[in-house]
C-alpha positions in Angstrom: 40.6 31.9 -9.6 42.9 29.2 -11.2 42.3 27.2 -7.9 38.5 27.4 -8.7 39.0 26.9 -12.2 40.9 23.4 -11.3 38.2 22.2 -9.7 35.5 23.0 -12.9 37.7 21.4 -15.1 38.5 18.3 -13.0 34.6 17.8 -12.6 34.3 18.4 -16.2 36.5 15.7 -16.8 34.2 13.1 -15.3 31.6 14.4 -17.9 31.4 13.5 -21.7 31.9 16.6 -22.6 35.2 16.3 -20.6 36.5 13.6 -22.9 37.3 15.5 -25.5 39.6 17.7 -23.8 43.1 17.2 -24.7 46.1 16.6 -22.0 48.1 19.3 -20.8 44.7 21.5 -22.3 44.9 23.2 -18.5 48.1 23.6 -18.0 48.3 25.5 -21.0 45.4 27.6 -20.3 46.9 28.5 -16.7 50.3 29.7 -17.9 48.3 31.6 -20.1 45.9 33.3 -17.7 49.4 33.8 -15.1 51.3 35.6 -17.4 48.3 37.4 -18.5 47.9 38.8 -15.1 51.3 39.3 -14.6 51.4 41.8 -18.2 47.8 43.1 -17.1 49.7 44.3 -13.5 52.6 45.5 -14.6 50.8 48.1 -17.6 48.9 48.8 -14.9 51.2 50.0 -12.6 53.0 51.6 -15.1 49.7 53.8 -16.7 49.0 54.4 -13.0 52.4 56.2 -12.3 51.8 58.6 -15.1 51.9 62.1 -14.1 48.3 62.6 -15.6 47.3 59.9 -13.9 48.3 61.1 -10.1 45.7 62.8 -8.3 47.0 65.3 -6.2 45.6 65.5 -2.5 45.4 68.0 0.4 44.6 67.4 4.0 43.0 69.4 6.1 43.8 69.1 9.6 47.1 67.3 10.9 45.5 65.5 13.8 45.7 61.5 14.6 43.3 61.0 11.4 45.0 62.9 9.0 48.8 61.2 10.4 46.6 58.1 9.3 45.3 58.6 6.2 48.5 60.0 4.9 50.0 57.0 5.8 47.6 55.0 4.3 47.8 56.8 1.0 51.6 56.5 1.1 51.1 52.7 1.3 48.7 51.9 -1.5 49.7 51.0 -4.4 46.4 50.7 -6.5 45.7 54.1 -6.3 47.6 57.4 -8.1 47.4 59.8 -4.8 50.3 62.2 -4.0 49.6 64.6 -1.2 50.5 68.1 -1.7 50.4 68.4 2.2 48.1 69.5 5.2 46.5 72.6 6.0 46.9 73.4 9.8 45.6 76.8 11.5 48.7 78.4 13.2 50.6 80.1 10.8 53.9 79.4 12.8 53.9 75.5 12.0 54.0 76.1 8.1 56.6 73.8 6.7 56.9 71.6 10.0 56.7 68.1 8.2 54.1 65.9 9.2 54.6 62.1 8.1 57.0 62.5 5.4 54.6 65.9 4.3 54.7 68.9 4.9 52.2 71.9 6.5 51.7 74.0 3.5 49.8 76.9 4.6 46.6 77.7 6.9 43.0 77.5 5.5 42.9 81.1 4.3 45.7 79.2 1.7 43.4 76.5 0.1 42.5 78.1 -2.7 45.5 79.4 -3.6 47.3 75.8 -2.9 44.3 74.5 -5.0 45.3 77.0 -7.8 48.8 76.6 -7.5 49.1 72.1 -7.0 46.4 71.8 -9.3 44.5 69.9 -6.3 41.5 67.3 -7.1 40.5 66.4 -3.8 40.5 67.3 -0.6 40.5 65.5 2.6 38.5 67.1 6.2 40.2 65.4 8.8 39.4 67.3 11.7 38.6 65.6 15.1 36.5 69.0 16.1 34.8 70.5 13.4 33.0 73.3 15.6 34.6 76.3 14.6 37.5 75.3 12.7 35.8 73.8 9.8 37.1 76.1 6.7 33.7 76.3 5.1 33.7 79.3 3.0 37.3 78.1 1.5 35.9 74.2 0.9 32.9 75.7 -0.7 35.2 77.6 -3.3 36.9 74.9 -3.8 34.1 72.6 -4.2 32.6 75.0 -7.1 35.9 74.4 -9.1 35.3 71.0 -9.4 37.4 69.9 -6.6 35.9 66.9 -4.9 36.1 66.9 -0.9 35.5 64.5 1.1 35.3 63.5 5.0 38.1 61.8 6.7 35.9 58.5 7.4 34.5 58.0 4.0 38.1 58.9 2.0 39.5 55.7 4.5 36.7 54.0 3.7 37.0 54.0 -0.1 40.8 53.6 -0.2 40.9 50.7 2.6 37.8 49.0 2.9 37.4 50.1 6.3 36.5 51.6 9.2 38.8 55.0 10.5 37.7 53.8 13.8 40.1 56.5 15.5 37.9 58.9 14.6 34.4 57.3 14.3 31.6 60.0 15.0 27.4 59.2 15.2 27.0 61.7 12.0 29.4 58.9 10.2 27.2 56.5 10.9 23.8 58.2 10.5 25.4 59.5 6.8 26.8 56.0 5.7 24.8 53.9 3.6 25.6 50.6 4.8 22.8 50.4 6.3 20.7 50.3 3.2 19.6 46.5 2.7 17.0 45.4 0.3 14.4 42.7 1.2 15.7 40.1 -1.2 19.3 40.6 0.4 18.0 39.9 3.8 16.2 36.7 2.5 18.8 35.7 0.9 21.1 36.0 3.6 18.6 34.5 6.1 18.4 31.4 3.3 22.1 31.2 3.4 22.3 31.3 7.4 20.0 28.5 7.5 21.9 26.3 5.6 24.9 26.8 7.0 23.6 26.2 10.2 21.6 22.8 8.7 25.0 22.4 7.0 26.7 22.5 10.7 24.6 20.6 12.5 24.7 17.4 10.1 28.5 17.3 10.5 28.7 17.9 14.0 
């Protein structure tokens, strides 16, 4: 943004209007706007790390897309996720830790370990669905407010892309990236074009 901003006010300065700016004017103004980002990140990062403001999380499934999004959660820093572990169906493996996190209980658990944790979302990563899919114990959960969300779509959000380890057709057919207005695909077409004009010249 300052590098953008550098330019506008060196082209302003070729103006009248940019006459009447005084030296150092910039300089000033992009100490300013560093250390306000700097104040802006750190009170973020410390409002962010409030207990209040951590959103506790619990994974269902401990399969190759469950490893991965805990790992991703652990990484981010812009978001206040702590996960309160995964759910996994044999009984056996409870408290066999999975990525720095623990199995906590099977699925007949969730709504007590919803209860209990206080959980506000939870995460279906399950790479077969057919038959193992807790649905009478997501649904409870989902009437107390507890948001739950696919595997894909939770990766999505936090990442910006794709969980391509365990990409299924019913992602696709579900997302809506596919939703393009008419005056987005003019406007892209327009922006092709000129490019491509843009290319041309200088080659």
């Amino acid at each position: 943004a300052i590098g953008a901003a550098s330019i506008g006010v060196a082209l302003l300065h070729l103006t009248p209007a940019g006459q009447v700016m005084a030296d150092g004017t910039f300089v000033l103004a992009a100490a300013l706007c560093l250390n306000g980002v700097l104040i802006w990140r750190v009170a973020f990062n410390s409002i962010a790390a409030e207990p209040a403001m951590i959103e506790p999380l619990l994974i269902i499934g401990t399969d190759a897309a469950a490893q991965t999004i805990a790992r991703e959660v652990g990484a981010q820093g812009d978001y206040s996720y702590a996960i309160v572990g995964f759910i996994d169906e044999d009984k056996h493996r409870i408290g066999q830790s999975i990525v720095n996190v623990g199995i906590v209980g099977t699925p007949a658990d969730i709504e007590r370990i919803v209860s209990t944790h206080g959980v506000t979302g939870i995460v279906v990563a399950l790479s077969d669905r057919r038959g193992r899919l807790p649905v009478r114990e997501l649904l409870r959960a989902k009437l107390r407010g507890v948001r739950v969300e696919d595997a894909n779509g939770f990766y999505e959000r936090l990442t910006g892309k794709l969980l391509v380890e365990d990409l299924r057709p019913s992602s696709l057919i579900f997302a809506d990236g596919f939703n393009v207005s008419g005056f987005t695909q003019r406007s892209k077409r327009a922006f092709d074009l000129l490019i491509a004009v843009v290319g041309v010249v200088v080659a």
